[in-house]
C-alpha positions in Angstrom: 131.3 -91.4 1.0 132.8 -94.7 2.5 133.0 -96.0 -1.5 134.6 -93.0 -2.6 137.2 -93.2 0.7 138.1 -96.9 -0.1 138.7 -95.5 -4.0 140.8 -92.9 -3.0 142.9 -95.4 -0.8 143.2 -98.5 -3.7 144.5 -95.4 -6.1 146.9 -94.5 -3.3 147.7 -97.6 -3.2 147.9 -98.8 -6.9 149.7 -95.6 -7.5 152.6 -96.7 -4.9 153.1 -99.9 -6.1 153.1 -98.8 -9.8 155.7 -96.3 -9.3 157.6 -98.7 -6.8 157.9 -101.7 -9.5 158.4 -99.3 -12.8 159.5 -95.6 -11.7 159.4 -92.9 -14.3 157.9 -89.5 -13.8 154.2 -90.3 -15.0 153.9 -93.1 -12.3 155.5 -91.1 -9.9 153.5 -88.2 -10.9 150.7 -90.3 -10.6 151.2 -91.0 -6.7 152.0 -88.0 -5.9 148.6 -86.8 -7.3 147.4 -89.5 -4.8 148.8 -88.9 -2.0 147.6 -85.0 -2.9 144.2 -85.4 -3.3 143.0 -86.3 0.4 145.1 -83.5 1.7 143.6 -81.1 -1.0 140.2 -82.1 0.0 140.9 -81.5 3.6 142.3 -78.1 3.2 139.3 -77.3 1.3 136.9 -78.0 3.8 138.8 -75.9 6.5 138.9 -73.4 3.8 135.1 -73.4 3.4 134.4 -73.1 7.2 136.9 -70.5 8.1 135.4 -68.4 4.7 132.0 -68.7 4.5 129.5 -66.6 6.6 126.3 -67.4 8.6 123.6 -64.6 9.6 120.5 -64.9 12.2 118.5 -63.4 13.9 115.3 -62.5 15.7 113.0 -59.7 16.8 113.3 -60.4 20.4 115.2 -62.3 22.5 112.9 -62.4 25.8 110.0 -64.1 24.1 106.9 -66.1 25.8 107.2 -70.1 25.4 104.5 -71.2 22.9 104.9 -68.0 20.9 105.9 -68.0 17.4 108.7 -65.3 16.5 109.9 -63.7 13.8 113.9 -65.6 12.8 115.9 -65.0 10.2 118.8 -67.1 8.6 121.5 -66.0 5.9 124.2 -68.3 4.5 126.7 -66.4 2.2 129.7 -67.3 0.1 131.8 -64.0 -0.2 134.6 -65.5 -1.4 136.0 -66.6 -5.3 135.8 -70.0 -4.7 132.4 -72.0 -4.8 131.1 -73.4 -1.8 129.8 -76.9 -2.5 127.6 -79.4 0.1 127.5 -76.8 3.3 125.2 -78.4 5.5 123.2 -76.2 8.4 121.9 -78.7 11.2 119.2 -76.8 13.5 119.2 -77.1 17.0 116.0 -78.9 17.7 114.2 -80.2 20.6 113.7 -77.0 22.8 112.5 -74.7 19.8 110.8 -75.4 16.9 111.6 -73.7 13.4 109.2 -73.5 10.9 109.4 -74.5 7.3 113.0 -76.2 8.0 113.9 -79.6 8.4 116.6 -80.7 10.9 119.6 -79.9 8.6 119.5 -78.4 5.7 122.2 -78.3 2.6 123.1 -75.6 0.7 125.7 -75.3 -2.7 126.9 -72.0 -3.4 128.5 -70.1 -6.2 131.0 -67.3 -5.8 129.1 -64.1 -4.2 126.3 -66.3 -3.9 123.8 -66.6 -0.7 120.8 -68.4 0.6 118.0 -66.5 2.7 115.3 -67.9 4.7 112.9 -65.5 6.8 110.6 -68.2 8.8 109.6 -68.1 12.7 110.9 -69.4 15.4 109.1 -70.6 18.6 110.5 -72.1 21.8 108.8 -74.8 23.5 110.2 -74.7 27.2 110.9 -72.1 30.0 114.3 -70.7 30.3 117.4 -69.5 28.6 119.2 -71.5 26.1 120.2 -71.6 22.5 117.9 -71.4 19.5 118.7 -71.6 15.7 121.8 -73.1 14.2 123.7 -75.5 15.9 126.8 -77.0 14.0 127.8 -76.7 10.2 128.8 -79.7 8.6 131.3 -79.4 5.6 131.8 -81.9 2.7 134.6 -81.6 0.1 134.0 -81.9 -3.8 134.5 -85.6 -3.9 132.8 -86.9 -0.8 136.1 -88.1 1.1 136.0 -85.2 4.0 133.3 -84.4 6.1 133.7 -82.4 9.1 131.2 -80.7 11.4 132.3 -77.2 13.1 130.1 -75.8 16.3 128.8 -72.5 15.8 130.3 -69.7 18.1 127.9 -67.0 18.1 124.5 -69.2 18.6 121.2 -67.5 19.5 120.7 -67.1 23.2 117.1 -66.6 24.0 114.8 -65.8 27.4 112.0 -67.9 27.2 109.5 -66.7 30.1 107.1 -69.1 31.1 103.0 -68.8 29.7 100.0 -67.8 31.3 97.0 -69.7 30.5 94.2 -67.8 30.6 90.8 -69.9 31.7 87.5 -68.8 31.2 86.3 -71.6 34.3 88.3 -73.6 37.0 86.9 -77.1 36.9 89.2 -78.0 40.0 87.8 -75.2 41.9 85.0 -75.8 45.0 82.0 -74.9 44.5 81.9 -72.6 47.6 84.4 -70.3 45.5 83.3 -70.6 41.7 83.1 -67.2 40.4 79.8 -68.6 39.0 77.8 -68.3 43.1 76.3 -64.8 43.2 77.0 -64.7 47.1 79.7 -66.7 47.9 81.5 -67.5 44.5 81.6 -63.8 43.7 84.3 -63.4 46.6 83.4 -60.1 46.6 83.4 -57.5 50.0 80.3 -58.3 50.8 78.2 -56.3 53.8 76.1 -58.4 56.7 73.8 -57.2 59.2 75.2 -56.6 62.7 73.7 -57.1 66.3 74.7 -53.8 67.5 72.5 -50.4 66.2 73.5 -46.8 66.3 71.4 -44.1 65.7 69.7 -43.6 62.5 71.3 -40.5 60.1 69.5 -39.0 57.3 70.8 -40.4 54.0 70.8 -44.3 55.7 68.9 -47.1 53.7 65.3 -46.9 55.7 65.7 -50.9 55.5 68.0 -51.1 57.7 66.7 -49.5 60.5 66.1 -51.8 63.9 62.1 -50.9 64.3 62.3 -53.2 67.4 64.8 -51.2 69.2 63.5 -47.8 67.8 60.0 -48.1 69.4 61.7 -49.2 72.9 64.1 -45.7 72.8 61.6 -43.7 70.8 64.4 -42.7 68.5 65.5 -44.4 65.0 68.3 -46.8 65.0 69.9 -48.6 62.5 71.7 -51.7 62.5 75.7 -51.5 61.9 77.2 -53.7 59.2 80.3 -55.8 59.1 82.1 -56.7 56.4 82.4 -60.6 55.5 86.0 -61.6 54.7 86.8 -62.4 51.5 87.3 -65.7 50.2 90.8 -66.9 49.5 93.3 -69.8 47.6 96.4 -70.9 49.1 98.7 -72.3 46.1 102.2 -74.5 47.3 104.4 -74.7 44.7 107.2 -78.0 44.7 110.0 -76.7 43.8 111.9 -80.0 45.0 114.9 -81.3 42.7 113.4 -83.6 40.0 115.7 -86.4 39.0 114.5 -87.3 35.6 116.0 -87.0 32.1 116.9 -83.7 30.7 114.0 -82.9 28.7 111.1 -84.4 31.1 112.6 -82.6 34.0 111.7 -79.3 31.8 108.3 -80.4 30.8 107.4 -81.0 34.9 109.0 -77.8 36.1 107.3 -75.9 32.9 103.9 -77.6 34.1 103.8 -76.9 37.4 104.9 -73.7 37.2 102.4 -73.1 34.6 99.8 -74.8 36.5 99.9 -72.3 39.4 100.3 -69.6 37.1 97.0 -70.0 35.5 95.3 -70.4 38.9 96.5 -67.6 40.0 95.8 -65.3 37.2 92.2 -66.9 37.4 91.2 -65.8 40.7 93.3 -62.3 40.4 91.1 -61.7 37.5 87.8 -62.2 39.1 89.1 -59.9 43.0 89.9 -62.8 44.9 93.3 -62.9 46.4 95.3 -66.2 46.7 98.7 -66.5 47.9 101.4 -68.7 46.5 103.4 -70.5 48.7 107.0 -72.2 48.0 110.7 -73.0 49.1 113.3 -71.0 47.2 116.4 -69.8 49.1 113.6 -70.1 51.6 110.2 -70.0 52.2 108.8 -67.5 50.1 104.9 -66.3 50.4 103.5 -63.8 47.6 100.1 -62.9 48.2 98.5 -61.6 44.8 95.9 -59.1 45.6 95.9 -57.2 42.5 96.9 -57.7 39.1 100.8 -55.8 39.9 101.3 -58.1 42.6 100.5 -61.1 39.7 103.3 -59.4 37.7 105.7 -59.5 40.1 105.2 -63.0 40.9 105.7 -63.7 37.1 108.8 -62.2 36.5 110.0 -64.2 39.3 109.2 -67.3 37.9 111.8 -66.8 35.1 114.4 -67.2 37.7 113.1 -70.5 39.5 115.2 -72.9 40.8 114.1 -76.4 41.8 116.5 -77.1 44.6 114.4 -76.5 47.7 115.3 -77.8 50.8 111.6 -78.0 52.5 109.2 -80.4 51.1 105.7 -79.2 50.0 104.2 -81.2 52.7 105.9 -79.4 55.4 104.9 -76.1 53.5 101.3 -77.2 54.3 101.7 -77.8 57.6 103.4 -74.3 58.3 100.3 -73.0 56.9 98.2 -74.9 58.9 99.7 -73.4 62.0 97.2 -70.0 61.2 94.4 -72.3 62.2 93.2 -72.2 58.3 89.2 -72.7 58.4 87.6 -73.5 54.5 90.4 -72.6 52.7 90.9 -74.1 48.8 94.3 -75.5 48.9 95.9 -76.4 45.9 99.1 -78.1 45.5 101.1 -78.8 42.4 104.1 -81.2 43.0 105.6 -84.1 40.9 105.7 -86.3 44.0 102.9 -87.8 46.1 105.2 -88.8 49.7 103.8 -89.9 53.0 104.4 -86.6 54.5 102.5 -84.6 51.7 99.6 -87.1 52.6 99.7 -86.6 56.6 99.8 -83.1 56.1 96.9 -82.9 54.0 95.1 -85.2 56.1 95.8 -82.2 58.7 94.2 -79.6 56.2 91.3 -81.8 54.9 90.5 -82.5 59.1 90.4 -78.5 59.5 87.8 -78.0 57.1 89.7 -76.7 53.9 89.1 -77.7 50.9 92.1 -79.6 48.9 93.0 -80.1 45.5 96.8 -81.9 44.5 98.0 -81.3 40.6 100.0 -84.5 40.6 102.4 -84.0 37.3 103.8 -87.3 36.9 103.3 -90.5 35.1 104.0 -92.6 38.6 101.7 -95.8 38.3 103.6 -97.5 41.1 101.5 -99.4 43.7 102.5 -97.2 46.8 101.5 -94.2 44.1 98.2 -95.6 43.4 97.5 -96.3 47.2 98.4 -92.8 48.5 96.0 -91.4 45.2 92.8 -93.9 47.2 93.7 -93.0 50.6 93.8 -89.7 49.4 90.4 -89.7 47.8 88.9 -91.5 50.8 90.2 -88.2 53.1 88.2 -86.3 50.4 91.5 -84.8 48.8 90.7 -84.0 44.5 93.6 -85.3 43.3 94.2 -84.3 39.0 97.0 -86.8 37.5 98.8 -84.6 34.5 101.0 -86.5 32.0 103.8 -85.1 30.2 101.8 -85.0 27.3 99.0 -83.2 28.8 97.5 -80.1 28.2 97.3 -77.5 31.6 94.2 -75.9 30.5 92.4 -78.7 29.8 93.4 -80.1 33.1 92.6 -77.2 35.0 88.9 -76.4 33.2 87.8 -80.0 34.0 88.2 -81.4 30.6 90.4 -84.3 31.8 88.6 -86.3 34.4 89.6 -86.8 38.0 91.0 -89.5 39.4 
């Protein structure tokens, strides 16, 4: 393009100063031809953009990030004039289009059009464009090239994804699914102190023979029911102040992170309740699999802006008088009052476990992670490039 320019320019040029020394009609003719041809070549490249015609689409447009979807793409030329070096550039980063490569050029005769039916899948939580991004137009001989926005881009939903886990590596042992007693977390029935009097139909085992020989009347001890087990989960929602796309990734991540937890437990009857600071302080206890849907469709809608730190989330929590309690925490920051406040919850017998989803190898970082681990904290570093699941199975190793 830049050799073709600086030919145009010399013949302008030569042109100009051939006419100027010997006049005439050819060598005028000649410059004028010149001095037409750039303006010719611009006109048709705002022709081209103003008359050719882009299609797309998709199946949905409140799709699950990860998923692959169905996307269509038509370029057409319904016009008399052929379309020549129309170039599509894809908006990339965020979503992922298969079978395409970042731009793609097309040349197209009169009633002529290109079709490409391919999937589509978006890689991060929220809404934001998909598809197309800008069309780049090149004139017949190479001297224009101009690149027009689209105006009716793609808008998608992109909810965030549940990872389903078949084990929680992170978890305690006194509340793996995997303990027929305690890990069940099941409503589970104890003997009582107290008796009452035995009634036909009542399990002969549990009748008191001690205190039935003393009144000379059956008795049977009472039951109780044992609380169940239960998982507090604190979600950061404090401002992250990274670059664009890395900000997205640790948002998606945590988010994610507690997601997975808490579709865990719900799955197996034991309740949890996810703690965080939106517009706030928010609680959602998930007791049933309604109350997990609820929660999810809430997390297409978070914000990171809170105004109360995680660690002061813990230590509101700690006011119940919490007693063996699996805490987990998932937060991009490890601060000094995160680490007195799970002192605090370590010292009152609950069990704590800190998703840390950062890359921080500072020296206060690393000192907080072995003062942490000295309190008996389980603290899980998660990369950017890590996988949730295989953090939250116990496939990546603690530090």
């Amino acid at each position: 393009m830049i050799i073709t320019r600086l030919l145009c320019v010399l013949f302008i040029i030569g042109s100009g100063v051939f006419a100027s020394y010997f006049g005439g009609n050819i060598s005028y003719a000649l410059f004028y031809l010149a001095i037409s041809i750039p303006i010719i070549s611009f006109l048709y490249t705002l022709y081209v953009y103003v008359r050719f015609k882009i299609y797309q689409s998709m199946d949905n447009y409140v799709v699950v990030k990860g998923d692959w979807n169905n996307y269509s793409f038509v370029i057409a030329n319904e016009d008399f004039v052929a379309f020549r070096n129309v170039k599509v550039n894809f908006l990339r980063g965020k979503s992922t289009i298969k079978k395409t490569e970042e731009s793609m050029e097309y040349s197209l005769l009169p009633s002529d059009k290109e079709r490409m039916e391919t999937q589509l899948r978006c890689n991060y939580r929220g809404e934001y464009f998909v598809g197309v991004d800008s069309i780049q137009v090149t004139d017949f001989l190479y001297l224009f090239s101009i690149t027009y926005p689209i105006t009716s881009k793609l808008k998608v939903l992109v909810l965030p994804r549940v990872v389903s886990l078949d084990q929680l590596g992170i978890a305690p042992s006194l509340i793996d699914s995997k303990n027929p007693v305690r890990y069940s977390n099941m409503v589970e029935e104890e003997l009582d102190t107290e008796v009452r009097r035995y009634n036909p139909g009542d399990n002969k085992k549990r009748i008191h023979w001690k205190a039935s020989a003393k009144t000379n009347e059956l008795l049977s001890r009472k039951y109780h029911q044992k609380p169940k087990a239960e998982v507090v989960l604190f979600m950061d929602l404090s401002k992250i102040t990274e670059d664009d796309l890395r900000v997205v990734i640790a948002e998606d991540k945590i988010i994610e992170s507690v997601l997975a937890i808490s579709n865990y437990y719900v799955s197996r009857g034991t309740p949890s309740h996810i703690i965080y600071d939106m517009d706030g302080i928010k609680q959602m206890p998930i007791y049933k699999k309604s109350d997990f849907n609820a929660f999810y469709k809430t997390c297409v809608n978070v914000s990171f802006n809170a105004n109360t730190s995680v660690g002061e989330l813990i230590a509101r929590r700690l006011q119940r008088g919490d007693d063996g309690i699996f805490y987990v925490t998932a937060t991009t920051r490890l601060t000094r009052d995160l680490y007195l406040s799970s002192l605090q919850a370590l010292a009152g017998g609950n069990r704590l476990c800190i998703l840390f989803i950062s890359d921080d190898v500072s020296e206060t970082t690393k000192k907080l992670i072995e003062d942490l681990k000295k309190a008996g904290a389980d603290i899980y570093p998660i990369m950017p490039k890590d996988e949730i699941e295989d953090v939250l199975i116990g496939e990546v190793s603690i530090t």
